[in-house]
C-alpha positions as MATLAB code, in Angstrom:
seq = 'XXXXXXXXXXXXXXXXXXXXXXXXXXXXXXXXXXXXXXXXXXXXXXXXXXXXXXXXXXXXXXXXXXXXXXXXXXXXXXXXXXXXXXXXXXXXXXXXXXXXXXXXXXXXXXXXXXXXXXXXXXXXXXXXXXXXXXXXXXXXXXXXXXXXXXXXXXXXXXXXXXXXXXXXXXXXXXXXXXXXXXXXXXXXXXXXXXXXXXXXXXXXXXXXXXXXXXXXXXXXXXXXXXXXXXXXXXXXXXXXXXXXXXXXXXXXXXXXXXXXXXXXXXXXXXXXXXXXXXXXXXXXXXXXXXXXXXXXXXXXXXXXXXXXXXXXXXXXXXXXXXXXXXXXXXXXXXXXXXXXXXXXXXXXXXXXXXXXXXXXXXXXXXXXXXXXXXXXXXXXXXXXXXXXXXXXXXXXXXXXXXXXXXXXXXXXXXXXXXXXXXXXXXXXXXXXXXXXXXXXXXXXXXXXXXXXXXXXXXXXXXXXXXXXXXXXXXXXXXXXXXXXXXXXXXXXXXXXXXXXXXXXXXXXXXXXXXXXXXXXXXXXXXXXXXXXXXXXXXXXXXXXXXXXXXXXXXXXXXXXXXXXXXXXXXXXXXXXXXXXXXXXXXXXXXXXXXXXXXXXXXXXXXXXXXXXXXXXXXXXXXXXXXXXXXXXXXXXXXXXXXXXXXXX';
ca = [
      -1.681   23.002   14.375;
       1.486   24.308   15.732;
       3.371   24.036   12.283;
       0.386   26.183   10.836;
       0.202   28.885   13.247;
       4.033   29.088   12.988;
       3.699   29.293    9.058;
       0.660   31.727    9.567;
       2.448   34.372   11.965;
       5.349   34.587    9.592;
       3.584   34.911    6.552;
       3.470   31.018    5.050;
       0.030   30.470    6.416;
      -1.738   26.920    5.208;
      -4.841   27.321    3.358;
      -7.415   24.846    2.096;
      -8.330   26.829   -0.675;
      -4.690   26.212   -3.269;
      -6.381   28.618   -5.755;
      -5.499   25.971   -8.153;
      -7.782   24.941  -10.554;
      -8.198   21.035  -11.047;
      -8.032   19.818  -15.028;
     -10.965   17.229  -15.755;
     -10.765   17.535  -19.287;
      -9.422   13.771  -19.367;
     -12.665   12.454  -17.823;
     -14.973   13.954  -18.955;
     -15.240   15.470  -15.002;
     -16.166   18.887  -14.555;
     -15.189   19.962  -10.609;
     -15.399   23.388  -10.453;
     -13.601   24.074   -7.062;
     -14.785   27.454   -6.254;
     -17.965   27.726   -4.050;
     -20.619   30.341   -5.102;
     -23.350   28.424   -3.468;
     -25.926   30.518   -1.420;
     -25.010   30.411    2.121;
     -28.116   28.071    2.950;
     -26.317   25.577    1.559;
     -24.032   25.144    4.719;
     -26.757   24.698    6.884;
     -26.370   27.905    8.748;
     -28.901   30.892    7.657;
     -26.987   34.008    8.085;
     -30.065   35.562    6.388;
     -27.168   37.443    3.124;
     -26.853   35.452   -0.084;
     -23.984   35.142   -1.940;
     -20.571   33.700   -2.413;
     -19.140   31.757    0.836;
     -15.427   31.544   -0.647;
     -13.739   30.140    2.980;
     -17.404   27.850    3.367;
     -17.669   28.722    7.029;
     -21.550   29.227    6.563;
     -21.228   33.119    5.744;
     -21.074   34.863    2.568;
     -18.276   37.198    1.674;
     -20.206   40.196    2.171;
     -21.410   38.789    5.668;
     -18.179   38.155    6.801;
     -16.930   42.060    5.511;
     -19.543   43.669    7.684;
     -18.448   40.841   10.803;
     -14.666   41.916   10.037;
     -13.897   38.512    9.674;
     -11.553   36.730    7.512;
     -13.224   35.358    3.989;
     -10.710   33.516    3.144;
     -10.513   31.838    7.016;
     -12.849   29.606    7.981;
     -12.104   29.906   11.858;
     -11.194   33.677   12.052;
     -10.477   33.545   15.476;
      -8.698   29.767   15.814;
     -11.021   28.654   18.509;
     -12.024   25.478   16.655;
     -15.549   27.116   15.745;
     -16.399   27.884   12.129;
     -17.628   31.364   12.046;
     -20.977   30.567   10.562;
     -21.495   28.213   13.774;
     -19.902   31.241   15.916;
     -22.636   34.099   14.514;
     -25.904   31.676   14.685;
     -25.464   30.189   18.067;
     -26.098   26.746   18.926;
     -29.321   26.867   17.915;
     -28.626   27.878   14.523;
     -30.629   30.815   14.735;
     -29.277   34.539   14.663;
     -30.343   37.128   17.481;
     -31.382   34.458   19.978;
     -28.632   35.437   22.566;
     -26.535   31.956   22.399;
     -24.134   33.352   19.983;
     -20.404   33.337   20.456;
     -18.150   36.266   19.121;
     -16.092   34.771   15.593;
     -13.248   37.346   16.094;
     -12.909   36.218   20.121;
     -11.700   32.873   21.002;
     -13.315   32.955   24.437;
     -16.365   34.486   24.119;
     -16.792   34.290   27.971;
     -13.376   34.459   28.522;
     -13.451   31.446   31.119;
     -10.130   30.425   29.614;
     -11.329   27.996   27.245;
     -11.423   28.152   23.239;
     -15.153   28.641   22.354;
     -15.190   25.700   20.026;
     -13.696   23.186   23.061;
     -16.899   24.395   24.541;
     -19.048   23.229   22.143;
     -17.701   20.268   21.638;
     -17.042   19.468   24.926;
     -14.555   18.094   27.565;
     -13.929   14.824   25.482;
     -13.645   16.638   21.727;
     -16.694   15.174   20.427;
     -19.945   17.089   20.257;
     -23.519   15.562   21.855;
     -21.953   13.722   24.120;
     -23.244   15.713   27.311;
     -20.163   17.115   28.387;
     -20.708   20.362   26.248;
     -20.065   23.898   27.920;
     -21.870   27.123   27.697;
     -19.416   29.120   25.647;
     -21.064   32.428   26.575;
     -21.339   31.562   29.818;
     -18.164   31.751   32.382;
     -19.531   29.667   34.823;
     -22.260   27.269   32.610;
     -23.671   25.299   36.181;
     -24.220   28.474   38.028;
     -21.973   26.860   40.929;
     -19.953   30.243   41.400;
     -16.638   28.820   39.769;
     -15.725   29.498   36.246;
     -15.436   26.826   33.474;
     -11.950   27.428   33.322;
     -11.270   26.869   37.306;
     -13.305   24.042   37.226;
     -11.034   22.005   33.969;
      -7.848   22.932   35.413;
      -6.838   26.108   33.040;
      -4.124   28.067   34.429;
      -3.490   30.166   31.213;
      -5.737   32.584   29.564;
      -6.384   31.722   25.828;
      -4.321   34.513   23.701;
      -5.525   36.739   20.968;
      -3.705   36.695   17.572;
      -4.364   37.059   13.901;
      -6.911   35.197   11.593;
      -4.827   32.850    9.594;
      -5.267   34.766    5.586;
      -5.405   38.292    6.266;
      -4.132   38.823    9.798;
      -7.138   40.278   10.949;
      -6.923   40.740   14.895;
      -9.103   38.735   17.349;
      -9.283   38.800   21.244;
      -8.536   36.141   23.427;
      -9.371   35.818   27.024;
      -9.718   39.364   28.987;
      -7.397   39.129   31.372;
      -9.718   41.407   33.945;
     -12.149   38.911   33.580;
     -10.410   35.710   33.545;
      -9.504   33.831   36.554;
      -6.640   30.876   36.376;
      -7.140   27.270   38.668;
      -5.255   27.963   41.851;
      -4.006   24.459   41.573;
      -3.235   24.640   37.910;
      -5.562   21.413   36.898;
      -4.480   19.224   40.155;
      -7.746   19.060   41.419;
     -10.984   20.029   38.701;
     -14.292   19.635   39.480;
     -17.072   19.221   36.848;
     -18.231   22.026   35.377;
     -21.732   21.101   34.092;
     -22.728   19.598   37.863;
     -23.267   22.211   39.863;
     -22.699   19.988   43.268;
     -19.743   17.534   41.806;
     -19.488   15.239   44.715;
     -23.778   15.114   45.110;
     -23.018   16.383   48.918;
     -25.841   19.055   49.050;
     -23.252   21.926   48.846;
     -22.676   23.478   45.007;
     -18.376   23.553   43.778;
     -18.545   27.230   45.191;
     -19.788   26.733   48.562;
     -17.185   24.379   49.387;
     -14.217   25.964   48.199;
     -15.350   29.184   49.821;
     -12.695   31.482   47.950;
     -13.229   30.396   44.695;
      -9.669   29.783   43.188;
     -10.034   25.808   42.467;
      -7.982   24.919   45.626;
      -9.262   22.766   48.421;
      -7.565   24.707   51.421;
      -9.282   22.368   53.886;
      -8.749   23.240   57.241;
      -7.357   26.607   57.764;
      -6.966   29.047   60.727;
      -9.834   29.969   62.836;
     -13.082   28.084   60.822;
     -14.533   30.828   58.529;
     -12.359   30.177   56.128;
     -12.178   26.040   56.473;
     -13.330   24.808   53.121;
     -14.563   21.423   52.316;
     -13.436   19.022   49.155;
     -15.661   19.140   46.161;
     -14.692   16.106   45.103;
     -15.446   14.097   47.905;
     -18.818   13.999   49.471;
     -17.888   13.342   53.207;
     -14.580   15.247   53.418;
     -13.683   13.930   57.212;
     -15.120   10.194   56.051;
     -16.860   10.173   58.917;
     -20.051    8.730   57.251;
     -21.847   12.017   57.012;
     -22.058   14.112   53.944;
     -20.446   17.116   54.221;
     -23.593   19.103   53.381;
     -24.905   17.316   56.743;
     -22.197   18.808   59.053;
     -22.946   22.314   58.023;
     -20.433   22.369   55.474;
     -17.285   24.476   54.437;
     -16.802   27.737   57.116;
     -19.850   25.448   59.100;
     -20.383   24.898   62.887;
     -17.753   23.528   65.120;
     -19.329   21.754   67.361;
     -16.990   20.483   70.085;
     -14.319   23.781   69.609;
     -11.230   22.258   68.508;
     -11.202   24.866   66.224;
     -11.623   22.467   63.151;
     -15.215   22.701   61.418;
     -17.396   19.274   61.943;
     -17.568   18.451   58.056;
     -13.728   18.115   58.336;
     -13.074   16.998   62.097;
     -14.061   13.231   62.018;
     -14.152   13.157   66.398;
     -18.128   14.814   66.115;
     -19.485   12.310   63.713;
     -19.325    8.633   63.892;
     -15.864    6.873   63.430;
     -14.525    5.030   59.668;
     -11.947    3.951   60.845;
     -10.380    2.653   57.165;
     -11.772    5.786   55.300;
     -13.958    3.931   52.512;
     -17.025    5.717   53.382;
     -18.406    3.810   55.265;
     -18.939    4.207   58.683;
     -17.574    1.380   61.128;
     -21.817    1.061   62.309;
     -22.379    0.629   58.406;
     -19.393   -1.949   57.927;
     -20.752   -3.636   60.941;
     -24.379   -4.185   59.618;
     -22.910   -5.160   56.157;
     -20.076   -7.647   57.536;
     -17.578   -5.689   55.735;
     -14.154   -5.091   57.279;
     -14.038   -1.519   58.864;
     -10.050   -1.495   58.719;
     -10.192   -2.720   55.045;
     -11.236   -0.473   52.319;
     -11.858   -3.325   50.088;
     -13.029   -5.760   51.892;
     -12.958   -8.104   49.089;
      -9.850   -7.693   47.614;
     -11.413   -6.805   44.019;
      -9.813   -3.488   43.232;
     -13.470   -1.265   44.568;
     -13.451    0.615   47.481;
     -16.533   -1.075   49.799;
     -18.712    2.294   49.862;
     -18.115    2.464   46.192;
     -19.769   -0.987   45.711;
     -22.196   -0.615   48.004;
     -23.804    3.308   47.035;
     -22.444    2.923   43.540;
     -22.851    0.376   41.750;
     -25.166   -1.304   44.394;
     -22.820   -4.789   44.239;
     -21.645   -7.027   47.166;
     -18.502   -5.774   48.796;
     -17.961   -9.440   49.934;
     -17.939  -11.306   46.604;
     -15.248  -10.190   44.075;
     -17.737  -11.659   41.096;
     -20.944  -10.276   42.153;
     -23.136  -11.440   39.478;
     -21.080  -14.573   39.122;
     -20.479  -13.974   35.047;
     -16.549  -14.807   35.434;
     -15.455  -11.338   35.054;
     -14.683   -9.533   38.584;
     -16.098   -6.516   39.630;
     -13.242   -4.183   38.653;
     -13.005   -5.886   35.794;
     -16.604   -5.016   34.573;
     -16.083   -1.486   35.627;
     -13.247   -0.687   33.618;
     -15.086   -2.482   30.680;
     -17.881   -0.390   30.963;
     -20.553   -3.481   32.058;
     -22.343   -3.834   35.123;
     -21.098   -5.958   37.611;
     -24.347   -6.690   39.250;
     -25.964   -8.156   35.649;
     -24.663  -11.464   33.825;
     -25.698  -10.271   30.466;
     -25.367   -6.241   30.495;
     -26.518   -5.209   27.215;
     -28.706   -8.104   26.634;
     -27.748   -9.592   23.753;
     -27.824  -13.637   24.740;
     -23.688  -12.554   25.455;
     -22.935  -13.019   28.895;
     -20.329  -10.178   29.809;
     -17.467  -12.263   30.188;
     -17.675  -14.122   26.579;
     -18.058  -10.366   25.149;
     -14.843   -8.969   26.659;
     -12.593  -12.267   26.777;
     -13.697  -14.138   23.965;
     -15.013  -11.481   21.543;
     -13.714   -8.214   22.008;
     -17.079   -6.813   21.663;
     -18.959   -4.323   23.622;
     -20.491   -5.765   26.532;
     -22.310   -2.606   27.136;
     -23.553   -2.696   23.145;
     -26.097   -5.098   22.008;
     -24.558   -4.460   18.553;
     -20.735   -3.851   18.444;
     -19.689   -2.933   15.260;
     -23.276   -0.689   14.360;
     -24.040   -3.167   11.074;
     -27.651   -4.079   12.169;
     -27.337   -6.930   13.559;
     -26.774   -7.582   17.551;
     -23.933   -9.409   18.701;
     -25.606  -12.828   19.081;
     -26.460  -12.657   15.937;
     -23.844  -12.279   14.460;
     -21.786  -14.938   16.126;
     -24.484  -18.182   16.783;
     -26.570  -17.140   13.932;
     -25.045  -15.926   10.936;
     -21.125  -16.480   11.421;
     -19.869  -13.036   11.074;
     -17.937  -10.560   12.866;
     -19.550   -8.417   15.536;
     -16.624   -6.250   15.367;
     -16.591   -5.519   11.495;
     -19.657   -4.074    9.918;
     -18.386   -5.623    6.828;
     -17.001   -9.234    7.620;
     -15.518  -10.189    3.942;
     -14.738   -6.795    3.105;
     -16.629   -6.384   -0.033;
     -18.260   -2.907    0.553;
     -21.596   -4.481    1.950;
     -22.258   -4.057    5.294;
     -23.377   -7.724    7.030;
     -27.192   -6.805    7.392;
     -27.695   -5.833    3.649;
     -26.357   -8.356    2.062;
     -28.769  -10.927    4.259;
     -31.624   -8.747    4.688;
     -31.327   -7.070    1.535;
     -29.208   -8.250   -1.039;
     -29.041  -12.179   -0.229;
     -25.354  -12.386   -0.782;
     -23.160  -14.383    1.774;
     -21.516  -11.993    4.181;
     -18.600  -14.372    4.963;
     -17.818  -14.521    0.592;
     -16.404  -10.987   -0.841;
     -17.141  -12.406   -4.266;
     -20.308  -14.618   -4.152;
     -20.568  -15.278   -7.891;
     -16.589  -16.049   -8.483;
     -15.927  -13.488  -10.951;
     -13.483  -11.800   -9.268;
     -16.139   -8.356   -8.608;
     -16.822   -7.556   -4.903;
     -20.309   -8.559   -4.301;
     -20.842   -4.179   -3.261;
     -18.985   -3.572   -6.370;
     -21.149   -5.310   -8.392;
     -24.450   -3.403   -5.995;
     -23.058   -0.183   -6.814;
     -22.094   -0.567  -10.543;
     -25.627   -2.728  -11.273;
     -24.376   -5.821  -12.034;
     -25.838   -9.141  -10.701;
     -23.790  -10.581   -7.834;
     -24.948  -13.610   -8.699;
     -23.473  -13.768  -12.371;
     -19.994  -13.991  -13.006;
     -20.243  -13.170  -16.682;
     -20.466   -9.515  -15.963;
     -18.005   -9.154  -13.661;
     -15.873   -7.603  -16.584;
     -17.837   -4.820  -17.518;
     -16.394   -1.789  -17.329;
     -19.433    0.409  -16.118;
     -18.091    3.744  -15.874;
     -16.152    3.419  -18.743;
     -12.750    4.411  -17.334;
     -10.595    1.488  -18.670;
     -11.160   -1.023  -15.038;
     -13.286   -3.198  -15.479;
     -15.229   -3.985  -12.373;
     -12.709   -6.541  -11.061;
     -10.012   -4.305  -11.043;
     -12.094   -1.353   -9.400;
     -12.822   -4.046   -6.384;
      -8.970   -4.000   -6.156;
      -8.418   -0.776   -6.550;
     -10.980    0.742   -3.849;
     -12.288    2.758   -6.788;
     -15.930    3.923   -7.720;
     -17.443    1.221  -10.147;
     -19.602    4.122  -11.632;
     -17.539    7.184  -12.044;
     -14.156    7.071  -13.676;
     -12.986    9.735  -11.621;
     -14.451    8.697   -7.983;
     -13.123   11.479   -6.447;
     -13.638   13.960   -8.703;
      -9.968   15.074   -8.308;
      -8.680   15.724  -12.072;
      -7.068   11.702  -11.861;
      -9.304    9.231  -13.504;
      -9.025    5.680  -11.418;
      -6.514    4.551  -13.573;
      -4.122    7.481  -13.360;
      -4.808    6.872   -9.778;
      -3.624    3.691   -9.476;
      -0.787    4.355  -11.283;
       0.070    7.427   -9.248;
      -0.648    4.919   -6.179;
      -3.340    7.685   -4.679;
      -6.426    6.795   -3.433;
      -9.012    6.846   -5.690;
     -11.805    7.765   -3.129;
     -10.052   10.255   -1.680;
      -8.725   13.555   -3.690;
      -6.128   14.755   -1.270;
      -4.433   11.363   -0.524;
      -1.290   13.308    0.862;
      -3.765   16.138    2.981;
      -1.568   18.980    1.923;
      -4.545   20.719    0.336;
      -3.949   20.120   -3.155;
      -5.949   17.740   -5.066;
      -4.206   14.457   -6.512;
      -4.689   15.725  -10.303;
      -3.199   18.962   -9.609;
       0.114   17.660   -7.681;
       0.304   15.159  -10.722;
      -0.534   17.058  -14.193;
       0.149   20.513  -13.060;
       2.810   21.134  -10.301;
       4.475   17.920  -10.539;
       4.666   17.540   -6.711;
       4.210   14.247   -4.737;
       0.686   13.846   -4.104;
       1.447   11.088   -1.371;
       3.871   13.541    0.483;
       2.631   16.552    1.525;
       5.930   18.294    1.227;
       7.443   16.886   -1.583;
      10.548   18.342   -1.007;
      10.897   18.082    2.676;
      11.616   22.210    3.523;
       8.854   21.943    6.310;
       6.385   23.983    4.422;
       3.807   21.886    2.914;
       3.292   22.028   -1.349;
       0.327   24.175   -0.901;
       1.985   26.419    1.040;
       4.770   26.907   -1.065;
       2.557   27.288   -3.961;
       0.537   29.696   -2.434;
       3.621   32.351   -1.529;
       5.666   31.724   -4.690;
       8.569   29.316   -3.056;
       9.202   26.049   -5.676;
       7.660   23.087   -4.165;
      10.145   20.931   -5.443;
      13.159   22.763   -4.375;
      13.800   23.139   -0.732;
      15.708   26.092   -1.281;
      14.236   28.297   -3.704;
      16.297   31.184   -3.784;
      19.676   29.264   -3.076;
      20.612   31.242    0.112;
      21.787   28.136    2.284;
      18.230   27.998    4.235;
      15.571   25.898    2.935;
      11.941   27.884    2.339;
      10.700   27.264    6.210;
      13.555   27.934    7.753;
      13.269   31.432    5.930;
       9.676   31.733    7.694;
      11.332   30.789   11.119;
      13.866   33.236   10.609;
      11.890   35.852    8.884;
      13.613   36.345    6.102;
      12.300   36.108    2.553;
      12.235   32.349    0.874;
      12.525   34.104   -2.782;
      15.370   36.649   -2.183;
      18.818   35.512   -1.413;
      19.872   38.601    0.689;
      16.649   39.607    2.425;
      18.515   42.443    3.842;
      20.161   43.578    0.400;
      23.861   43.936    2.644;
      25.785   41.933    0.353;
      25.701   38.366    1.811;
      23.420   35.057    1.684;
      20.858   34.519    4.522;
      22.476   31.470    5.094;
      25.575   32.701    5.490;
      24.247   35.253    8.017;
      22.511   32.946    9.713;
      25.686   30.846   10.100;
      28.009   33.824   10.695;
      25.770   35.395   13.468;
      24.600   38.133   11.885;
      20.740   39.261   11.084;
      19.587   38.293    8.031;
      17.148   41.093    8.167;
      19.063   44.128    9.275;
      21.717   45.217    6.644;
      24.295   46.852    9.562;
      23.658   44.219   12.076;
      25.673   45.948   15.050;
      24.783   49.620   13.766;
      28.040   50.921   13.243;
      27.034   52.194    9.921;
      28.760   49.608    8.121;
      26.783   46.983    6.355;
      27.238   43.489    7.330;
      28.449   42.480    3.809;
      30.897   45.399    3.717;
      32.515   44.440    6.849;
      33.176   41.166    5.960;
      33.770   41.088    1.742;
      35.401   44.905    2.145;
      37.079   45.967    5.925;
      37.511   42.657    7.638;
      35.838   44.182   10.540;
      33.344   42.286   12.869;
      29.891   42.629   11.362;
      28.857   41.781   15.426;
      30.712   44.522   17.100;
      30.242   48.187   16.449;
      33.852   48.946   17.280;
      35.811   45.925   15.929;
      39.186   47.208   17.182;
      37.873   48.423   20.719;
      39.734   51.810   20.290;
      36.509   54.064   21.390;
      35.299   54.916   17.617;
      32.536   53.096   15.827;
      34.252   50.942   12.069;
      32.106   53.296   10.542;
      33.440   56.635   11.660;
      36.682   55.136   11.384;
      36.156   54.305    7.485;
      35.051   57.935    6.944;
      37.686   58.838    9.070;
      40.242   57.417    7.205;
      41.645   55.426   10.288;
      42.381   51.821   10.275;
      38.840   49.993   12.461;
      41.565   46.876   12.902;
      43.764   49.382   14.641;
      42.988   50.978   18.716;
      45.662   53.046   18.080;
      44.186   55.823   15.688;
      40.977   55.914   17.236;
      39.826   59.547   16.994;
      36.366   61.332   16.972;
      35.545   62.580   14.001;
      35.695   66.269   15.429;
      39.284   65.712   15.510;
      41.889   65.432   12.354;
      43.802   62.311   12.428;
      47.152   62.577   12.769;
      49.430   63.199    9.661;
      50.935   59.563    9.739;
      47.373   58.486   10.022;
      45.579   60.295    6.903;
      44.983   58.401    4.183;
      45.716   55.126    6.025;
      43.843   52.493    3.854;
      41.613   49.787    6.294;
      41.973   46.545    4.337;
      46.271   47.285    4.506;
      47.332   46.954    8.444;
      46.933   43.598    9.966;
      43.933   42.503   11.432;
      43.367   42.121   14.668;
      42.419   38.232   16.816;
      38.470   39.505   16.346;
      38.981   40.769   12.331;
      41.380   37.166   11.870;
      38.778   34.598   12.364;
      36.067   36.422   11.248;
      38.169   37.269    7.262;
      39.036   33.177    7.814;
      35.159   32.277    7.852;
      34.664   34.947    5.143;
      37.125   33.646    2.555;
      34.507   30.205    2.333;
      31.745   33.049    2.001;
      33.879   34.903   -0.621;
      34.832   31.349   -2.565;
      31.439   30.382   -2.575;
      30.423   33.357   -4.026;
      32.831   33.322   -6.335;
      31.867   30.191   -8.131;
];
């Protein structure tokens, strides 16, 4: 992501769309890679019909009236299509959850509207989504962002194909973690620590810093994290809280000043009365040794702070917390498994009746039918376990059940009998494999070009691509393409190793096979980096290479680098003067105004304004005759490599 918004700001921006048109003539194929379906067909109803060329869900005309970008399908790089941004969440325009597709933080809470969506772990409907119009989604009086840990306002930029302008976070409106992320609370629980007091009424000034005790007690704040801040066995909610009472007048509030609440003396939670009546060890934290705090086994996860193996299954307590079972329960997801055979034996899910999502529960699996519980597909042969004993009656453990060399889903797909070996050689699709081969190969049994990429199977496993895939190399350019047409690398996505990926090149002009296109001594991304242009030698038309002005110091860009009204190339290939100081021979006048002048810019000596005449012995004096100075030496030594070069 950081490569393409590099490429993108400098004018080499990625694209999924290669504008190149994919050749199917050979099989028979037709892929027609521009999209003029309706924009229904995305799933989002904008409500205008028409052609959806970036398929973000909105049709071109749609996204001209938005002022988004048509050819980007995240305008605003917040990891939210635009389609999703303009109907909301529930999918439905005008209903007031929309987000804004040319503002990557709509609420401008500091996070990126789509990290909203998808929530804190990445992955959407997991029930750690955010509000993304909302700044502070639980209502607790601290914004998303304090509550995650940002510190830095999401910035505004331009849309990745035509540089249109989007917002980032206001920066009147968003508020940074004090702490910077040391400390977060959650920001879809109102009351993180469950002590009766919401996020915001225990960190009383809002910044996402737990102050705790502080002078005076109005401003004393309680942790949000931790439901009995003082661990003296009372919530914190029950002592009146952050800025609360203070009870004896030490001048520390009682939900932070264990002396007015009942003594825990080891700080697990429990108090010392509580460790008493349980015959835990009240200057122990874990009284049992096994890794859990005792008031974390005991309000928790409601297991025995005395035994490390509460439910006796042979995995310890800790153990079955970190593996996601339950400590208290031998068999947790109730499969027949008892927890311990699932995580030491198995490697499957002791939380998951059915590990590997094929059908069939673990048990199953091991006692009953011999297969996996990790693999959905034990032999491998493109059936998953339950079909092919439920529905096809092939043996899951056998990838070729008949012998004739077909995977037994090969022979599903293409419509032969699994159970015949005579047909394992038919050639189905008509693409020159024969069934057997397409099992080898990965390839569709019924389509000679699987991936409807402009390769038929065969050219594909010649080529070595994958014939289920039509981008093997990701670089946005279909297999066929890369192979008939541009005669790139389709399993390197830059074939010639410049840093800008084929498409990229292809898309602004620069050879995809040549590092260098225009032979300047910088390959085509280093160009971008620089700024200068990856198809003209001398970007700034002053006479020398932009790799030779890179090297030499001087801006590739800018044809008088140290505006002394000399070009760069002129002062090195011409004068001898310093292309990097105005006034090479440090006599007071600019090489420039020496040149038209007619004094010597290697020489202090006849350094005159040009409101004065030069001296007689001066006129005329050429400035590529006198000797140059230590400055003009070295630089006329590096310049007589330039000059060679240039030469041959």
């Amino acid at each position: 992501m950081k490569l393409l918004t590099l490429l993108i700001t400098t004018g080499m921006a990625a694209t999924g769309d290669t504008g190149i048109a994919v050749d199917t003539s050979d099989t028979a194929v037709s892929t027609d890679t521009a999209d003029t379906s309706d924009t229904a067909d995305t799933g989002v109803d904008t409500g205008v019909p028409g052609v959806d060329t970036d398929g973000d869900g909105l049709s071109d005309i749609r996204e001209a009236v938005l002022g988004t970008d048509v050819d980007d399908t995240d305008s605003d790089n917040d990891f939210l299509l635009d389609g999703a941004e303009v109907a909301g969440a529930d999918g439905v325009m005008g209903t007031g959850d929309e987000t804004d597709p040319l503002d990557a933080d709509t609420d401008d809470d500091g996070i990126e509207d789509g990290r909203e969506v998808a929530g804190l772990d990445g992955v959407p409907d997991t029930g750690d989504e955010l509000d993304p119009t909302a700044w502070d989604t639980d209502g607790d009086g601290l914004g998303d962002g304090i509550e995650t840990g940002m510190g830095i306002a999401v910035a505004g930029g331009l849309s990745d194909y035509a540089f249109i302008p989007f917002a980032g976070s206001d920066v009147l409106v968003f508020q940074p973690d004090g702490d910077l992320g040391v400390s977060t609370t959650r920001p879809r629980m109102a009351d993180t620590d469950g002590d009766g007091l919401t996020d915001g009424q225990e960190d009383l000034n809002l910044d996402g810093v737990d102050a705790g005790d502080q002078p005076g007690t109005d401003d004393d704040e309680t942790d949000p994290n931790n439901p009995d801040t003082d661990g003296d066995g009372v919530d914190d909610g029950g002592e009146g809280g952050a800025g609360g009472p203070d009870d004896n007048g030490d001048g520390i509030i009682d939900a932070l000043d264990p002396a007015t609440t009942p003594a825990d003396t080891d700080g697990d939670g429990l108090t010392d009365d509580e460790e008493a009546a349980l015959g835990t060890d009240p200057n122990n934290v874990d009284t049992d040794g096994d890794g859990l705090n005792d008031a974390f086994e005991v309000e928790i996860l409601h297991c025995n702070p005395l035994v490390v193996d509460t439910d006796g299954d042979g995995l310890d307590d800790a153990a079955e917390v970190n593996a996601g079972s339950d400590p208290s329960v031998v068999d947790t997801d109730g499969d027949g498994l008892d927890d311990y055979v699932e995580v030491i034996n198995l490697g499957t899910d002791p939380a998951d009746d059915d590990s590997d999502s094929d059908g069939l529960d673990d048990y199953e699996e091991v006692y009953v039918y011999g297969t996996d519980p990790t693999l959905a597909d034990t032999d491998n042969d493109r059936l998953d376990d339950l079909s092919e004993i439920a529905i096809y009656g092939t043996d899951p453990l056998i990838q070729d059940g008949d012998g004739g060399g077909a995977y037994d889903g090969v022979e599903i797909q293409a419509g032969t009998d699994p159970f015949d070996p005579a047909d394992d050689t038919d050639d189905t699709d008509n693409d020159g494999m024969d069934n057997i081969a397409e099992s080898l190969a990965g390839s569709d049994p019924t389509s000679a070009d699987g991936d409807s990429d402009g390769l038929t199977d065969p050219e594909e496993v010649e080529a070595g691509t994958d014939p289920m895939n039509p981008d093997t190399d990701g670089d946005g350019i279909p297999d066929g393409p890369e192979v008939k047409q541009e005669g790139t690398d389709p399993l390197n996505p830059d074939t010639d190793g410049d840093g800008a990926s084929d498409s990229q090149e292809i898309m602004h002009g620069t050879d995809p096979l040549n590092p260098d296109t225009d032979g300047d001594g910088l390959n085509d991304y280093e160009e971008v980096q620089y700024g200068t242009d990856p198809l003209l030698a001398d970007t700034d038309s002053d006479g020398l290479l932009d790799g030779d002005e890179v090297t030499g110091g001087t801006d590739p860009t800018l044809p008088d680098t140290d505006g002394d009204g000399l070009s760069d190339g002129d002062e090195v290939l011409v004068h001898g003067t310093n292309p990097l100081l105005a006034d090479t021979d440090g006599g007071g006048v600019a090489d420039g105004e020496e040149i038209e002048n007619g004094t010597n810019p290697l020489d202090p000596d006849d350094d005159q304004p040009s409101d004065r005449e030069p001296d007689d012995e001066k006129k005329g004096c050429g400035c590529t005759t006198a000797v140059p100075g230590p400055a003009g030496l070295w630089l006329l030594l590096a310049v007589l490599g330039v000059a060679g070069r240039r030469r041959r």
